[in-house]
N, C-alpha and C positions, 0 to 999 in steps of 0.2 A: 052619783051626786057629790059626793066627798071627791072625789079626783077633782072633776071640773073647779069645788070649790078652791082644792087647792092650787090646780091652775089656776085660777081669778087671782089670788094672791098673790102668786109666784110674777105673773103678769103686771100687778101693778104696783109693784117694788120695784120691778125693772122701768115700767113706764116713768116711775117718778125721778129714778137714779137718772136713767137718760135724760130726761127734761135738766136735770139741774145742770149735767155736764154737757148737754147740747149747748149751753151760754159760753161754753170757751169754742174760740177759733178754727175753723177746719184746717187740718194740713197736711201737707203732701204725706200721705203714709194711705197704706191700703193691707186692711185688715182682711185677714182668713178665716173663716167661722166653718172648719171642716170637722168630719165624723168617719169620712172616708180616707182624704188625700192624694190620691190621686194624681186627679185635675190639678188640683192644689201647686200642687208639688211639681207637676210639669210647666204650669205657668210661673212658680217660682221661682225655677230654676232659668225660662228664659227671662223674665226678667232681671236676673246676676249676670246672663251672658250680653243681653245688650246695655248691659249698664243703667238702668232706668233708676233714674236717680230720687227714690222714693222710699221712707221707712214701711219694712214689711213687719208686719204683726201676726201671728199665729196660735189663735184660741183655739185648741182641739181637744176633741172628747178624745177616752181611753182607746175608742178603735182607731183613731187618728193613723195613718201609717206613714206621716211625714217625717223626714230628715230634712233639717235645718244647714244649710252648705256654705254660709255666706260668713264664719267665723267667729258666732255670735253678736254680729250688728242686728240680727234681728229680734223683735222679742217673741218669747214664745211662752204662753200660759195654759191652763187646764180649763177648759171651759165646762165646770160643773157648781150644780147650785150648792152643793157642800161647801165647797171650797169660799170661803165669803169673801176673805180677801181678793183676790184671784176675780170671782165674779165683778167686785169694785171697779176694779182695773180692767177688766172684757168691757165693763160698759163704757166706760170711758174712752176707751180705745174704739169701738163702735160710732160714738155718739161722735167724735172727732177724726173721723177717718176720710177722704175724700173716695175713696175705695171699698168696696165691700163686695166679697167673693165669698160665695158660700156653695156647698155641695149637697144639702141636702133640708129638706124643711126643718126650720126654726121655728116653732111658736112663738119666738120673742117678740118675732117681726112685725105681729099683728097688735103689738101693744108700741111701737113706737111709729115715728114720725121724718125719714129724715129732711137735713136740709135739701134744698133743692139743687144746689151743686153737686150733692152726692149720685153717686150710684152702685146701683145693689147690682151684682153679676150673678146668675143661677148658674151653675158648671155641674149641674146632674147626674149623679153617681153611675148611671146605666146610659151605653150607647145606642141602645134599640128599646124597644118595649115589647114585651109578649102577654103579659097581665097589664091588668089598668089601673092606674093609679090617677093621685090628685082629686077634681072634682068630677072623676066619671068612679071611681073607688066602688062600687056596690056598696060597701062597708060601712062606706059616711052615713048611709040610711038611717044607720040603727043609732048617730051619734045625736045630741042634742040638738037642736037652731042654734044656740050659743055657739057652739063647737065649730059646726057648719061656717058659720060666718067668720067664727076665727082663721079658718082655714082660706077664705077667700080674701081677707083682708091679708094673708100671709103673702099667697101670691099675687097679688096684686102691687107690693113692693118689689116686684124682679123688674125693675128695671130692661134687662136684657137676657135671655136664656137662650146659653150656648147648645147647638143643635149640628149631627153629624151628616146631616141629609133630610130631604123638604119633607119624607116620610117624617121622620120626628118633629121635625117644623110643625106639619098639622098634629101631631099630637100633643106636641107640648102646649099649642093651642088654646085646646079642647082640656086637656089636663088641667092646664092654671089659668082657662078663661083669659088670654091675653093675646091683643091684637098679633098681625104680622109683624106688626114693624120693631115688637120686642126680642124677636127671634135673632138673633146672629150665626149666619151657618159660617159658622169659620172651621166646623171638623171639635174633633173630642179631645183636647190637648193631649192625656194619657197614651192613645193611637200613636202616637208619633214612635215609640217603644217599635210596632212595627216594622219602622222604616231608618231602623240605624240598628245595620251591622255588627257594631261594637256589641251597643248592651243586647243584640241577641246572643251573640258570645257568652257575652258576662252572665249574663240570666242564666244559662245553659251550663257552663262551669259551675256557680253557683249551687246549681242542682247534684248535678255531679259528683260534687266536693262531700254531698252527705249519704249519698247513693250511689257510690261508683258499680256497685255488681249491676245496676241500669243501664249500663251506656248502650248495651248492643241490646237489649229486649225492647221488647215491641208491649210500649206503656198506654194504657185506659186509663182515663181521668173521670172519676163518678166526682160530679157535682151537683147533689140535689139542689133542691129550694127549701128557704129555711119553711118549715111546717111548725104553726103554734103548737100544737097535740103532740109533738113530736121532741118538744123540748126533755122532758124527765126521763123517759123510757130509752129514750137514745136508740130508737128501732131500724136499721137500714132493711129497706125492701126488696132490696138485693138478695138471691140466695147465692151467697159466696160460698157455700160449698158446693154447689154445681158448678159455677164459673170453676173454682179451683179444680176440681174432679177431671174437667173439661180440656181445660185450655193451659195450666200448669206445665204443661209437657211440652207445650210449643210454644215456650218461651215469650208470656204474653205475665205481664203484670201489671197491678192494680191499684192506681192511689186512687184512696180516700178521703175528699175534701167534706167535708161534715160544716153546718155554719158553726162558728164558734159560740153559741147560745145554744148549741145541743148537749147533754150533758150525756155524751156516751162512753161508758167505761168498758171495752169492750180485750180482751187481749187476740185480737185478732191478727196478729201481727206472727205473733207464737203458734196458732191454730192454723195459720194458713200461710207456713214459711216461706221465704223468696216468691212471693204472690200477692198480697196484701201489705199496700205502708200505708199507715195513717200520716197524713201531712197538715201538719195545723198552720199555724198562722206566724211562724219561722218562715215558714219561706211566703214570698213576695206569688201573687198569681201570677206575676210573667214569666216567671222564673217556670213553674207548673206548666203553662200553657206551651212554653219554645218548648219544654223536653216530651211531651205530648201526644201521642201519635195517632190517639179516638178516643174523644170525649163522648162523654154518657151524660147527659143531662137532663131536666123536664123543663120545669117553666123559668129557667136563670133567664139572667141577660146574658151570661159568658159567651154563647155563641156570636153573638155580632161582633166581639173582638177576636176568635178561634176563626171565624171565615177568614182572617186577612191571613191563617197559613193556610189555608184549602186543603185544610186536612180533613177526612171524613167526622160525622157526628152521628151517634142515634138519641132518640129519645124516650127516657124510660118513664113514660105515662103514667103510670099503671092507678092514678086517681085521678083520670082525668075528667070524667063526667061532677064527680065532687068536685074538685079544682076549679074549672068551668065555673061553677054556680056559685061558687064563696067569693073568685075573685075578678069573675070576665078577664074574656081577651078579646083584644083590637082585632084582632083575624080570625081565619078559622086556624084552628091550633094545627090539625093535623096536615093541609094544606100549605100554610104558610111556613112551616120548616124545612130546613135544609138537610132533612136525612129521612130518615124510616123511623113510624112511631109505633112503637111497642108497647104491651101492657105486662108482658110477663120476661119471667129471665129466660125460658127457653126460645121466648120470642127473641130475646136480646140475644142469645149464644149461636141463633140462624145470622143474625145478620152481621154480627160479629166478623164471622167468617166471609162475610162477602160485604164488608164495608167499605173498599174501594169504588163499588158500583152507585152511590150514594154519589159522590162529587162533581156532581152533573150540575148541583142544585146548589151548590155553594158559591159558583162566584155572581150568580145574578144578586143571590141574598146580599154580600158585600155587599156590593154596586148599591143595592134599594137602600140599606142602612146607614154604608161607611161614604156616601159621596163624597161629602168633602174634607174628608177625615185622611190627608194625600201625605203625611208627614210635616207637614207644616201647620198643623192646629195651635200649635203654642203661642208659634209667632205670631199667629193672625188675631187672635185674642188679644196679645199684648200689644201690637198695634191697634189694634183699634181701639183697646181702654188711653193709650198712654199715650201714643204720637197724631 
């Protein structure tokens, strides 16, 4: 009751704030309202290379992971309710934008209104879906009607939501209740990484430059999903000291991608020498993924963007029947991946070893998720917002 309330609050201080600065003129500028960046930041950067002659604005939260390239012509602020100044100016900047590209739900949006020249862009932090989100969420059950309806009236301002293939097409759907004709399958801007040579390079040097004893070992990427229950304890279900015992010897090592709201203090690094690196949020996931050679994951999105190397994947389940029921999935879980699903690490260390056999299943997956995701995502976004 007290959250909500204070969302009600928070809601129409911003409702009012925009109402007064919705009376000045729209103009050509197209604000950013990211948490992610990404997408952001790929369609940014094509819009400096074909010159779109538009003030860009960028309100981002602290996990924001964008870089600003255009010299400072653009502006860039902290998009948080502490900040009160800063908030003054987001709104403003919103309420007068002809542009509006965001990557991830705002509550704000259910408390304002825009003009009718405007348009709102959804650029979706995940290029596939394996859990459900939105208005099939299992979770919303438990939220208020209030609540419920804030969420609906959220998505109901996406104007258009960027989709990498007609597979998320219908889901983005079904998720934000919104006709076809708001879908635009232009591809996932961020993909384009992919399909340019260079920055796989650079990604790859990058990595390098902090872990050179890596170049020639044959590297595992654990990336669980972030788990509530999982924040304080900081518990991986991993038993690294089998892996280590194991596979140590044959020149196989292990990063550690942990979400950054896990509080694990672990010195694993020391316990399980030249075997275990923790990799926080220094390095860039492309950077992770090019140097990469068998990701371990459960319910991520990571894998729709790991199929475009067709390098093998498993799945380390091992709470899947719980998982399942807290948070559904679009498919059948064990069926619909592109590798071998495991519930234990001895299950993991069989397949380990015969993980090339697995990549049978990976390029159809591509193909279902990344259709139109061909290297040219950015562009096609930005043409069709701007030209």
């Amino acid at each position: 009751m007290a959250k909500e309330f204070a969302i009600g609050i928070y809601l129409l201080c911003f409702k009012i704030l925009f109402s007064i600065f919705k009376l000045f003129p729209l103009q050509d500028k197209t604000t950013f309202v990211t948490s992610f960046g990404d997408n952001c930041q790929y369609i940014a950067d094509e819009m400096d290379k074909q010159d779109i002659p538009v003030q860009k604005v960028f309100l981002m939260k602290p996990s924001s992971l964008i870089h600003v390239k255009d010299g400072g012509k653009s502006i860039v602020l902290p998009f948080e309710s502490k900040n009160i100044m800063a908030l003054f100016q987001s709104i403003y900047h919103i309420a007068t934008s002809k542009w509006i590209i965001i990557d991830n739900y705002f509550g704000f949006l259910s408390a304002i209104s825009f003009k009718k020249q405007v348009k709102c862009v959804q650029v979706w932090h995940a290029a596939g879906a394996v859990k459900q989100f939105g208005a099939k969420d299992p979770s919303i059950q438990n939220r208020s009607a209030a609540a419920r309806k804030r969420f609906l009236k959220v998505y109901d301002t996406f104007d258009y939501v960027t989709a990498g293939s007609d597979r998320m097409a219908e889901i983005y759907q079904e998720s934000f209740q919104l006709p076809a004709s708001r879908i635009l399958r232009t591809g996932i801007p961020r993909t384009d990484f992919f399909f340019d040579e260079d920055s796989k390079k650079t990604a790859r040097r990058a990595f390098l430059a902090k872990f050179p004893e890596l170049e020639h070992k044959k590297i595992m990427l654990y990336a669980p999903t972030f788990r509530n229950d999982g924040l304080d304890d900081g518990k991986i279900a991993l038993d690294l000291e089998l892996l280590y015992k194991e596979l140590h010897d044959e020149n196989y090592a292990i990063l550690l991608k942990l979400h950054p709201a896990v509080k694990a203090d672990h010195d694993l690094q020391i316990k399980f020498p030249g075997f275990v690196y923790s990799v926080t949020s220094e390095f860039h996931v492309n950077q992770l993924l090019i140097s990469t050679d068998l990701l371990i994951t459960d319910y991520s999105s990571i894998p729709f963007e790991f199929s475009f190397l067709n390098r093998p994947m498993i799945f380390f389940a091992y709470d899947l029947a719980e998982y399942e029921q807290e948070r559904g999935f679009w498919e059948d879980y064990t069926t619909s991946m592109p590798g071998p699903v495991v519930s234990t690490t001895k299950e993991l260390l069989r397949e380990i070893r015969f993980s090339d056999r697995s990549l049978v299943k990976i390029a159809p997956f591509n193909q279902k998720w990344n259709q139109y995701s061909a290297g040219a995502s950015s562009r096609n976004v930005v043409d069709y917002l701007f030209k």
